[in-house]
Structures are given as structure tokens and as C-alpha cells.
N, C-alpha and C positions, 0 to 999 in steps of 0.2 A: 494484511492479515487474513481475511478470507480468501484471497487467494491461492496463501499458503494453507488453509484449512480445505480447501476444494483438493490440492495436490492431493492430502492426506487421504483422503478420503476416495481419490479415486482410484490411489495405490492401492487401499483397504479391500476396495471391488476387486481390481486385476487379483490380487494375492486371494479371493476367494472364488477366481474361475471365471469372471465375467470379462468381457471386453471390450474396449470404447468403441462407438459408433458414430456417425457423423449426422443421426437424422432420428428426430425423437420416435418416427415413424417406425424404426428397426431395431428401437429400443426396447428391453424389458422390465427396465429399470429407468425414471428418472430423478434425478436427485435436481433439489435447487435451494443452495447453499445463500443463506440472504443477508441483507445490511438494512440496516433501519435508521442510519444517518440524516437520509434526508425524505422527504413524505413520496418523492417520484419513486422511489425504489418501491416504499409498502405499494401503492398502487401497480408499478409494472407485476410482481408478485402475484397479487391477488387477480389479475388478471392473468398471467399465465397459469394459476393453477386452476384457476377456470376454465381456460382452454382445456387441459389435461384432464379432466373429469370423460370428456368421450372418449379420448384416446384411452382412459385404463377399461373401459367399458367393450371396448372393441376386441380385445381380446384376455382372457382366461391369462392367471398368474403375472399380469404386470404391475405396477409395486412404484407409488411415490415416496420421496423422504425429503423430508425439511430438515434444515440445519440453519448455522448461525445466527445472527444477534437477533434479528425479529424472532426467528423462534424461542428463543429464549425468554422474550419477553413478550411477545402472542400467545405462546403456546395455546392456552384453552380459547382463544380468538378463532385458530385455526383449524382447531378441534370444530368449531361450530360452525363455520363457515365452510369448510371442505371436509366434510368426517370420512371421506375416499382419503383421504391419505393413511398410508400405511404406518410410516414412521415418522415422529415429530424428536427428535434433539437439538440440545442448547451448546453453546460453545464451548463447553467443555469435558465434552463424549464424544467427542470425532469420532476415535479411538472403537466407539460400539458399533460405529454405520453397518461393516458386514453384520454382524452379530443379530442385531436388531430386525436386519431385512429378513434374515432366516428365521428366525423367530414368527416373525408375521406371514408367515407365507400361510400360515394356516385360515387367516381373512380377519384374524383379531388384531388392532391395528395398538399401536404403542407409542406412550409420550415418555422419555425420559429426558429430565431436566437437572442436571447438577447447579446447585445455585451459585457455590464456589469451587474453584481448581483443588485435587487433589492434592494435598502437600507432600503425601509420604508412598506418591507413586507417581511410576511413569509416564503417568495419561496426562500429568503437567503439563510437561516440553519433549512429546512424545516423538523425538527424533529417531529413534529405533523403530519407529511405522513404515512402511512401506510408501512407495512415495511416487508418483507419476506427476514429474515437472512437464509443462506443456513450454518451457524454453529450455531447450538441451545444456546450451551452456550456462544457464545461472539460476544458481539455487539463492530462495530465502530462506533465511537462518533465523528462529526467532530469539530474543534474546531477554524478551521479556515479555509478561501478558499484564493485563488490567491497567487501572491508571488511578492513583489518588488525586487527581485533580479535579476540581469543581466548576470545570467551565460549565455557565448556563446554559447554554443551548446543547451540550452534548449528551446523547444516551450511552456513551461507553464503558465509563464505570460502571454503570446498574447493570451494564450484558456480559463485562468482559472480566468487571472483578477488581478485586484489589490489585496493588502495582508488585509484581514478585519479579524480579530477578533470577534468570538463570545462570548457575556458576561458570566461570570462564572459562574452566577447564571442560566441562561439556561443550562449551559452543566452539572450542579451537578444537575438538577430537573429531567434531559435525564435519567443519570447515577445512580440516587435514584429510579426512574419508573423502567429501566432495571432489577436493582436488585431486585426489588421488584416482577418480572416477574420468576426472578429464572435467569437469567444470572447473570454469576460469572468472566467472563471475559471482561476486557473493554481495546480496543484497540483506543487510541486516535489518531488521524488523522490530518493530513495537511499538506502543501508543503512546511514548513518550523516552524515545531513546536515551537520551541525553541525563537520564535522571538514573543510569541503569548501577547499578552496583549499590547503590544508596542504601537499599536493605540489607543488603548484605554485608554491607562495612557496620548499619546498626545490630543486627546480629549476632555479628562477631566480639563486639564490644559490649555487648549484654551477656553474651559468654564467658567475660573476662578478660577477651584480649583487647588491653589499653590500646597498643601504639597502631590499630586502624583506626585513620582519619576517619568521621561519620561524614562520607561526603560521595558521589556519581562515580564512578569509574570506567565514563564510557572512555573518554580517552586511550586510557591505556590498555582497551579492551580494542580499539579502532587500530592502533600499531598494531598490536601484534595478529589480530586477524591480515593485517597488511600484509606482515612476514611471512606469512602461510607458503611456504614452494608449490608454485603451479598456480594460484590465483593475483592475477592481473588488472582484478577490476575491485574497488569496494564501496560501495553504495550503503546510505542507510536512509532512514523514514521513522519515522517522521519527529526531531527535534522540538522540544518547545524556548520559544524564549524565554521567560522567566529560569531557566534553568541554564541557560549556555552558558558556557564558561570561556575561558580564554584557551586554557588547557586541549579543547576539542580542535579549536582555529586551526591550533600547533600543532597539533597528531594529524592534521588534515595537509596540511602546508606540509610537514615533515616526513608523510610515509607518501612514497610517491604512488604506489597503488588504490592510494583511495582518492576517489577522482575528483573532478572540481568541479562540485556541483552539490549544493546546497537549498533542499525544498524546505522555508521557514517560514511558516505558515504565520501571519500578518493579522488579518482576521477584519481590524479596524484600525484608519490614523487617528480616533475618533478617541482622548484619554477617557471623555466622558462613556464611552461604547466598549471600549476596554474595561472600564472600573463597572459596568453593569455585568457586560459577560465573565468575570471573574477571570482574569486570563494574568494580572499580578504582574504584569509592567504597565509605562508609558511609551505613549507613541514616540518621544525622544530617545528614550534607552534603545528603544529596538531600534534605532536609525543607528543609532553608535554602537550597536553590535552589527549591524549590517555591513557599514565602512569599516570595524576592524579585522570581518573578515576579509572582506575585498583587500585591506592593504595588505593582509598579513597572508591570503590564497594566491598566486596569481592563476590570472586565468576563472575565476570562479564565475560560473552561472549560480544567480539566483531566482527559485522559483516560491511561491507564494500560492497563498491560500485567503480570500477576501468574503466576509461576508456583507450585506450590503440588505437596508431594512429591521435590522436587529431590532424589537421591539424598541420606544423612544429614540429611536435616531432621527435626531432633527437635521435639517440643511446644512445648517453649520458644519454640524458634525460629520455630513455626508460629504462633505466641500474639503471639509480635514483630510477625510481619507484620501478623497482625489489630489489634493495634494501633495500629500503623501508618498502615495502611490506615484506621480510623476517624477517628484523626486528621487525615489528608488530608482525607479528605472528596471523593472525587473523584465528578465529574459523571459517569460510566462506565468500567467498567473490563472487557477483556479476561484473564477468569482461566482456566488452563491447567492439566491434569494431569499434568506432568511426561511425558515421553516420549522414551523414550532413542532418537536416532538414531545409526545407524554410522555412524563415520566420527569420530565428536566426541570429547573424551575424557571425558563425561560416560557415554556409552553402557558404557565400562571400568569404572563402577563401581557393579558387581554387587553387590558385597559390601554396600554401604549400599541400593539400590535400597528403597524404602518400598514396605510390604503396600500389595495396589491399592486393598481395602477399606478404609483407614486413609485413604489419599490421597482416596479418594471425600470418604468421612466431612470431612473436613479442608476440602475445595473447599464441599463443602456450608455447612460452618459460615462461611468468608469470604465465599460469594453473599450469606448474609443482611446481613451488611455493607455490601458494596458495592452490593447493590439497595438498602436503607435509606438511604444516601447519595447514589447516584439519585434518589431520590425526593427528597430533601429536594432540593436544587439544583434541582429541575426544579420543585417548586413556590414556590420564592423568583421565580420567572418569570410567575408568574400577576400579570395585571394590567397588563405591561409590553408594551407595542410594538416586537414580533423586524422586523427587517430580514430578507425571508426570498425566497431565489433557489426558481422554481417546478421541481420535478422531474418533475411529470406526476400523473398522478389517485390517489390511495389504493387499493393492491391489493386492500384489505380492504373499503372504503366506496367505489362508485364515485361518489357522491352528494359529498366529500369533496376538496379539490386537495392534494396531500405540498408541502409547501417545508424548505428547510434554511438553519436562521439562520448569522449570523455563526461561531456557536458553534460549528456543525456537529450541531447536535440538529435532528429531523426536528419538524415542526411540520404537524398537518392539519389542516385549515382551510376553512372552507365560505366560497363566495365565489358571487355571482349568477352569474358570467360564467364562460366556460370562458375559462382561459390556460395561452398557450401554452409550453412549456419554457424556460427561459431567463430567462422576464419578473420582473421585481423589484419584490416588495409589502411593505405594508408589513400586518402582523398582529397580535391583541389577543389576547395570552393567556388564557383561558380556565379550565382544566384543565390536571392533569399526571399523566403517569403512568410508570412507571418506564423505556422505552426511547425515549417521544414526550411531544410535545405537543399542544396542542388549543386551536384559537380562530378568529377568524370576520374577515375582511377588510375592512382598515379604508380603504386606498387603493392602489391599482395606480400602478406607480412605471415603471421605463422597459422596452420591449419588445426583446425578442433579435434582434441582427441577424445569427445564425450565419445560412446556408445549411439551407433544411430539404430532407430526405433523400426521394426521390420514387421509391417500388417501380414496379419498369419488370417488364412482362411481354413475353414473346414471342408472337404466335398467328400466325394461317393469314389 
């Protein structure tokens, strides 16, 4: 989601005359778009905008802006601690970014905070913004903001709002222009996909109309984005368990564009760790949703999200999830240190809070897991022909092109010919190793027709 809010926001600059630079040093402007999920971020933040105090001082008319979730909820934090920054907004004014930078250029610097999304205008799901994707071939789409869920440890409700629904017919008009554009991948978005339509079938039935079920509609929101002529690829982010359905398995098994690859974020095998973090299943249910997708996808990669230290997590309990977790067997996982934000009610409690050393110790001992389970998935792969969309050349091997299969596992791959972003090969597994792949091009499949992006200089 901030990802897709940084897009926003940098289209917002180009469409007011500015243009990207590669080097804060060349910059007139920097923007830094922030997340307050876990306490590493507030610190890397507060230290970069530390840094940036000489940099605007060094020269006449350079101009800071804060955006997302910390600012939303620092705001007067940030005020006090950096009062050089120009412009402070919350997650729900992308939409002002130029506006606001002009505004300020006079040296009077601006906070504005919307507490909740506007309902009866476009600054919602302001997909009519201007838009600068930094992957040519694939847009996110969002499909919903906020989240009425009460997990403990999370600050996203308080930043991002209640759970709204956007209508379907806006996000197939988004996802019809996309493709029409030449983007072939759509990655759908929200903080709880899987719940999406749910207001709006309540809505509708507070209207009057009886014969809508009050119940999710991502499904059939997952087809027919499927259907879309020209997109190839369909991703989404991030699903909750308590809410999956059988229904989704099926749209996922059944539209062959949306790929096989399912991030289901786990959290704890721990029911006692569960029923604290307020997260509304058991460690058994999500097993038996995990095997009914696997029977019912083939091919599925599942990736996960673990946290580990959860205030009161005793041994036991920490022993659960490692079992758990080995039973799964998941393709990669996302494991976390527990980290108390304000605001949650998780952060409240002190009293159970786990030694940090204990919590180390504990993370440690689940990586060797869940890397060993990497690893083993990743080489059940060798030998087989990935279907794999090209990203651009290996950071590490410039000799080397990155693709990314179906699966969403990154694949390097040596190929005679240089190709270009976008293009669709087909690749022979080789080798595995625990975050990648590795194998050698067996046939180049069809070329990108995005728009490619042409650095314009000014001179004399």
C-alpha cells in the first residue's frame, strides 16, 4: 500500500514539473513516504530525516514532505523533532502532495491530517492521479483501504481507517485502461483482501436490496479481473485467515491468470498466541485451510508471515509454532521480532513483554526452519520449466537476467540475448538455493508492450 501511495505521489510531482533524480544530492525536493509497522522503520526515519536537516540548509528553496502511516500518527512528533520539514500529511491526502509543496515554498511549513477517507470524493481510491509505476509492467490496483480488524499488535486501523470497499466496476475500468496501456500484471491490494465487497453487499441491503448475500466478494472480483484482455498475471495481498473462504481456493484454481501463489500470513501455531493477538482462528483451522488450498491449487507456493516473542509467549507455545511451521513447509516465510507499537493494545502489555535475548534466541531457532523449508521447495524445482516474467539484470551478476515465476520466486538465469523488462520466457531450473533460483533460457515468449520511460535532459 505505501508503495502504491509513493507511485501516487511521485506522478503528483512529474504532473507538476518536477522530475526524478537518482541522488538526494540533485534533488529539490525530498519526499519520504513512511510505515510504522514495526519500531526499525520509526528509527531508520528519524534518522534519515536527520541526515536531511544539512542537506535543505545547503541550499535556498529545497523542501521536505512526510506522508504515510507514521505521519499520521506522529504528526505533532515530527513537528517537534524536525520543524525543517515543509510539509507533514496522513494517508489520506496523497492527493495534496503538489499542492501543499507550493503552498510552502513561501518557508511557512504545513500539517495536514485527514483523520478518515473522504466518502463522497475521489481523494478515496483516487485512481484518476497521475501515476509513476517504478515496475513498467505491473500496476497495483487498490481495492480497498482500512481494516476493521482488531489484531493487537497492529497499528493499521488507527492509520489507515475503517474497511471501505471499492466498487467493482471502478477497479475492472482501472484494470481494462492498465492493460490497455500494455501492463500485463495486476497486483490487487488492501489490508485485508479477502473481506472485500463485505460492505458493500451490507450497504446495499440497508438500501433495500434484499437478494444481496451480506458476505466478501473477493472471488468474484478475482475472475473477472482475470478475464481482463491483455493481463496475464494476477496477484493479491494480503488475505486474512479468519476470513478465507473456499470460494477464493476456486477463483484461484479456476481463472488461470491468477497465479499460484498465496502470501497467508500465519503470525503464530501458538492457539494461546493467537487468541491474545486477536487474529479469530486456531492453529488447526489455518492448517486445514492451508491443505485445502494446496489440494484444491496445484502448483501453489505458500508464503507466510510469523511473528515470534508476542508478549506471554511461553516455550510451549513457541515450540507450537515451530512445529507448526515445519509442518507447513512453507516456500518462505516473513519472521518478525515482536515489536510493541503505540497505540495497539499489545504495546499495554508490559507485564508479559519477552526478554529481548530470549526473543532473539527463539527467532533464531524458527529461521533454521523455515530456511530448511525454503530450501527444500525450492529444490523440488529443479528440472522443471518456470514460466518467468523478466525484471532486469541481476544486481549481483551483471552477466545473469532476475525473472519471477508464477510462484513469485525470483529465478537468474543466463540467456544469450539481453531482454527487455516486461518480456515472457520460458526457463530450466538448474539449481536452488534458499531466497532464488537459477537456470539458463530455454525460449523467449511474448515482448512488453508498456510504454518505455525516456530521461529528458535540459541544456543550453
Amino acid at each position: 500500500m505505501n508503495e502504491h501511495d509513493s507511485e501516487r505521489i511521485s506522478g503528483l510531482l512529474e504532473s507538476d514539473g518536477m522530475t526524478n533524480v537518482d541522488s538526494v544530492a540533485t534533488a529539490d525536493v525530498v519526499v519520504i513516504n513512511t510505515c510504522c509497522i514495526r519500531e526499525n522503520a520509526d528509527d531508520k526515519f528519524y534518522g534519515t530525516l536527520s541526515q536531511l536537516k544539512n542537506w535543505k540548509t545547503e541550499q535556498d528553496g529545497r523542501q521536505i514532505l512526510v506522508a504515510g502511516c507514521l505521519a499520521q500518527k506522529d504528526r505533532d512528533a515530527i513537528r517537534k523533532r524536525a520543524p525543517y520539514v515543509d510539509v507533514v500529511i496522513g494517508t489520506h491526502n496523497v492527493h495534496r502532495a503538489a499542492e501543499l509543496l507550493e503552498q510552502t515554498r513561501d518557508g511557512r511549513p504545513v500539517t495536514e491530517i485527514l483523520e478518515e477517507a473522504i466518502l463522497d470524493d475521489h481523494t478515496m481510491f483516487p485512481s484518476a492521479l497521475p501515476m509513476r509505476r517504478e515496475i513498467s509492467y505491473n500496476a497495483w490496483v487498490t481495492i480497498q483501504i482500512g481494516c476493521d480488524n482488531t489484531c493487537a499488535y497492529c497499528i493499521v486501523p488507527a492509520v489507515r481507517g475503517k474497511e471501505i470497499s471499492r466498487p467493482a466496476s471502478e477497479i475492472l475500468a482501472e484494470v481494462e485502461s492498465l492493460a490497455r496501456s500494455g501492463v500485463t500484471q495486476i497486483s490487487l491490494i488492501g489490508q485485508n483482501v479477502n473481506s472485500y465487497g463485505r460492505d458493500l453487499s451490507m450497504s446495499a441491503r440497508a438500501a433495500g436490496d434484499t437478494s444481496v448475500k451480506p458476505r466478501p466478494q473477493f472471488a468474484e472480483l478475482l475472475r473477472k479481473v482475470g478475464q481482463v484482455a491483455g493481463i496475464r498475471r494476477v496477484r493479491f495481498v494480503s488475505p486474512h485467515p479468519k476470513d478465507m473462504r473456499e470460494d477464493t481456493f476456486l477463483a484461484m484454481a479456476e481463472t488461470p491468470n491468477v497465479v499460484e501463489h498465496l502470501h497467508y500470513p500465519m503470525q503464530s501455531g501458538s492457539d494461546n498466541v493467537l487468541a491474545l493477538m486477536h487474529r479469530g482462528y486456531t492453529a488447526e483451522r489455518y492448517m486445514k485451510q492451508l491443505m485445502q488450498a494446496r489440494a484444491m491449487i496445484d502448483d501453489l507456493a505458500v508464503t507466510t508471515d510469523v511473528i515470534v516473542g508476542f508478549p506471554g509467549e511461553t516455550e510451549q507455545d513457541f515450540v507450537q509454532t515451530v512445529e507448526v511451521c515445519a509442518e507447513a513447509c512453507f516456500d518462505s516465510a516473513f519472521s518478525f521480532i515482536f515489536s510493541p507499537r503505540p497505540g495497539t493494545q499489545a504495546a499495554q502489555m508490559a507485564d508479559k513483554f519477552i526478554d529481548p535475548q530470549l526473543a532473539v534466541e527463539r527467532y533464531e531457532r524458527l529461521k533454521i526452519v523455515l530456511d530448511h523449508s525454503a530450501v527444500i521447495k525450492h529444490r523440488e524445482r529443479i528440472g522443471r520449466i518456470e514460466d518467468v516474467v523478466v525484471e532486469g539484470m541481476s544486481k549481483k551478476n551483471p552477466h545473469l537476467t532476475t525473472g519471477r515465476t508464477r510462484q513469485n520466486k525470483i529465478l537468474h538465469f543466463s540467456s544469450p540475448e539481453s531482454l527487455r523488462v516486461g518480456t515472457y520466457a520460458k526457463v530450466e531450473v538448474t539449481d536452488a538455493a534458499r531466497f532464488h533460483l537459477s537456470g539458463h533460457l530455454i525460449e523467449v515468449g511474448d515482448a512488453p508492450t508498456h510504454k518505455v520511460r525516456i530521461a529528458v535532459s535540459s541544456g543550453n
